[in-house]
C-alpha positions in Angstrom: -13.0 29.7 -9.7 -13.1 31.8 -12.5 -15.3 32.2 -15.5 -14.1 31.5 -19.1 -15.5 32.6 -22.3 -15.5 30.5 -25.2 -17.3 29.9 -28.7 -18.0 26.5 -29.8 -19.6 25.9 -33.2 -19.9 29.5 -33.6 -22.3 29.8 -30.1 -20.6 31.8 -26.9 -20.9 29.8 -23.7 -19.4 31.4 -20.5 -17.9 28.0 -18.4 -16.4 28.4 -15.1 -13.6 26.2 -13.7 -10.7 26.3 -11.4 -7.6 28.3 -12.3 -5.7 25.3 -12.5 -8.0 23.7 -14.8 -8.0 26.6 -17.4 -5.5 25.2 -19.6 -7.0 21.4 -19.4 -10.9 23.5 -20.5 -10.0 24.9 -23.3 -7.9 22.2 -25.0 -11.5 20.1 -24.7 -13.4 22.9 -25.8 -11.1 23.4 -29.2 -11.1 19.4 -29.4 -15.3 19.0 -29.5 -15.3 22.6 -31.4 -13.0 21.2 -34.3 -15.0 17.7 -34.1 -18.1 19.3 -33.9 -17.2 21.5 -37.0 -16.2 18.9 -38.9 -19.5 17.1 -38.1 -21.5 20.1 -39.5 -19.2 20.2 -42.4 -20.0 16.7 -43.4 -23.6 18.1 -44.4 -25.2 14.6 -43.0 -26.2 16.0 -39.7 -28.0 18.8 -38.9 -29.1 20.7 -35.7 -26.7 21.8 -33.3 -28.1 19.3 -30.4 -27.9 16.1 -32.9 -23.9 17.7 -34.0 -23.3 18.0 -30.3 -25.2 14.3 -29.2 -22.8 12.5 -32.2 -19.4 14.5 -30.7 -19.9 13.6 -27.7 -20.5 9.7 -28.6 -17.0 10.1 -30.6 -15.4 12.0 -27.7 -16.7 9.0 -25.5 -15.2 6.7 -27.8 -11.9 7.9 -28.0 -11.4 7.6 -24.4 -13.0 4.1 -24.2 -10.2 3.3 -26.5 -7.8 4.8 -25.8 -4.7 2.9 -24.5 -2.8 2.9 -20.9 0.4 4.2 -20.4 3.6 1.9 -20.3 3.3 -0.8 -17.1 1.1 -3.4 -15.7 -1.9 -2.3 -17.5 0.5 -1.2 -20.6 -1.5 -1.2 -23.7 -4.7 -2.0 -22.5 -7.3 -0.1 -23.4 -9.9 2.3 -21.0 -12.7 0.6 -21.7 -11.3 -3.0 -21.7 -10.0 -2.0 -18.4 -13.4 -0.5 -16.8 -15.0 -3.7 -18.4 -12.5 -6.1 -16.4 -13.1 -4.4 -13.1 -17.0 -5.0 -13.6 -16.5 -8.4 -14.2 -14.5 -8.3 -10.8 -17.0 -6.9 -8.8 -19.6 -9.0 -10.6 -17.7 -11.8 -9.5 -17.2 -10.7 -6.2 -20.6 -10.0 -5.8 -21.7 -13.5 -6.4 -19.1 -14.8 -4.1 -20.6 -12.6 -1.5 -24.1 -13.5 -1.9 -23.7 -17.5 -1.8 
């Protein structure tokens, strides 16, 4: 593990991670830093906890829609995907319980 220093909407925060995951931390922490800037920039929003909150709703957003790779699943998106499996289990699970 090693620690990594980095500034995010003008605040230091010391992170640790795995060597191997250096690369993959601080392309996230310049993605919710430039979000998160542009947030404050609007002017709508204020606070650094209520900027950080409506990142990470976007952030969450973004990967809930965000579309699978070429195959099966080609196209689809994360969170239609996720949703699909909980029907499955849901279905399952009333299946098992008759």
């Amino acid at each position: 593990m090693e620690r990594v220093d980095v500034t995010i909407l003008g605040r230091e925060y010391s992170l640790v991670c795995a060597a191997s995951e250096r690369e993959s931390l601080l392309a996230a922490v310049k993605h919710a830093d430039r979000l998160m800037g542009s947030i404050h920039a609007s002017g709508k929003i204020s606070g650094n906890e209520r900027i950080a909150v409506m990142a990470a709703i976007a952030i969450a957003g973004e990967l809930l829609t965000m579309k699978a790779p070429d195959g099966p699943l080609g196209g689809l998106a994360i969170g239609d995907f996720k949703r699909r499996i909980e029907d499955m289990n849901t279905m399952i699970d009333g299946v098992l319980d008759s």
